[in-house]
N, C-alpha and C positions, 0 to 999 in steps of 0.2 A: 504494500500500500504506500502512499505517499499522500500528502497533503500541499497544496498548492496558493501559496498568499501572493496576490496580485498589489501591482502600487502604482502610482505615476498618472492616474488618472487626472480629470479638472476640466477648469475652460481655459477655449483655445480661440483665438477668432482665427474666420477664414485665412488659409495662408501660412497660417502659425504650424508649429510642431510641441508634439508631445511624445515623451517617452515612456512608456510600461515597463515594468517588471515583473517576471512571474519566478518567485524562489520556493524552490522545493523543499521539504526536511529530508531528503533523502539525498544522496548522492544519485545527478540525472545522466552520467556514463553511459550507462546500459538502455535508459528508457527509449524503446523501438522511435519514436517520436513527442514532439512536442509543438502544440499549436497555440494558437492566438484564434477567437472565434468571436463574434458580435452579436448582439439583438437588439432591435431598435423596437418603439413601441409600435405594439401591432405587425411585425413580421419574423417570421420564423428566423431562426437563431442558423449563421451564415461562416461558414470557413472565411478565415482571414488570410491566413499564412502558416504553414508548418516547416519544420526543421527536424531532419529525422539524426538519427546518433553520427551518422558519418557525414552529418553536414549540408544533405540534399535539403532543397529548398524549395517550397513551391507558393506562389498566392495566388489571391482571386485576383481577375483582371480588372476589377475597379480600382487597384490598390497597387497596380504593379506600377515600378518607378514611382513610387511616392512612399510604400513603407518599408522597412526590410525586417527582416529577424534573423537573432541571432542568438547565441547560448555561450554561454561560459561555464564548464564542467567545473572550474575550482569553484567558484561562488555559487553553484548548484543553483543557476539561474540563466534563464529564458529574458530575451528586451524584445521588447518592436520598439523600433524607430519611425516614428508617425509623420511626415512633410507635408507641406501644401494642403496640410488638412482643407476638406469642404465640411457645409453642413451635413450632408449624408452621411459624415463619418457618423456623426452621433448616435452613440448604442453604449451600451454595456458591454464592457468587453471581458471574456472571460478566455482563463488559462486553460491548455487543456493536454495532458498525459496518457500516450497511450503504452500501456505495457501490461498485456495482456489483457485486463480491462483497462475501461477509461475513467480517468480522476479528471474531477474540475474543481477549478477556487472562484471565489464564493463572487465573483467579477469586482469593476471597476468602472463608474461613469466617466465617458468621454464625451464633451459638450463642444460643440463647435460655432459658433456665433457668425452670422453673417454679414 
C-alpha cells in the first residue's frame, strides 16, 4: 500500500504557472507508474499525464507542451509543472499510483482566473 499527499495547488491567472507535488510514504522505485489526473465540476475525472518507473511519459493532448511530469525517487515524489495555465485547467487534481492496484491522494484545487 502506499498513501499519497498532494501540494502546490491555488490560484493562478490565465498564463501563470503552478507547480504540484504528489509524495508518497513509501519509496516510488518500483511503482509500475504514476499519474496526475483532474475533475472539474460536472465532468468525469480525466488523465492528465503519467510517468511510469523507467521514465516513459505520456499526456492528454490539451496539456501537451504546457505541463510536464516528472519524479524524483530520492524525495519519493511525483511534480507536474503547470504553464500557460487557461481556465479549463481548473479541477481538482489528484495523484494517482498504480502498482498493482490503484492508490489516490485525497487531491488539490487548481483555480485559474481569467
Amino acid at each position: 500500500q502506499v498513501q499519497l499527499v498532494e501540494s502546490g495547488g491555488g490560484l493562478a491567472e490565465a498564463g501563470g504557472s503552478l507547480r504540484l507535488s504528489c509524495t508518497a510514504s513509501r519509496s516510488i522505485f518500483s511503482i509500475d507508474a504514476m499519474g496526475w489526473f483532474r475533475q472539474a465540476p460536472g465532468k468525469q475525472r480525466e488523465s492528465v499525464a503519467t510517468i511510469t518507473s523507467n521514465g516513459n511519459t505520456n499526456y492528454a493532448d490539451s496539456v501537451k507542451g504546457r505541463f510536464t511530469i516528472s519524479r524524483d525517487n530520492a524525495k519519493n515524489t511525483v511534480y507536474l509543472q503547470m504553464n500557460s495555465l487557461k481556465p479549463e485547467d481548473t479541477a481538482v487534481y489528484h495523484c494517482n499510483a498504480h502498482m498493482g492496484s490503484y492508490y489516490w491522494g485525497q487531491g488539490t484545487q487548481v483555480t485559474v482566473s481569467s
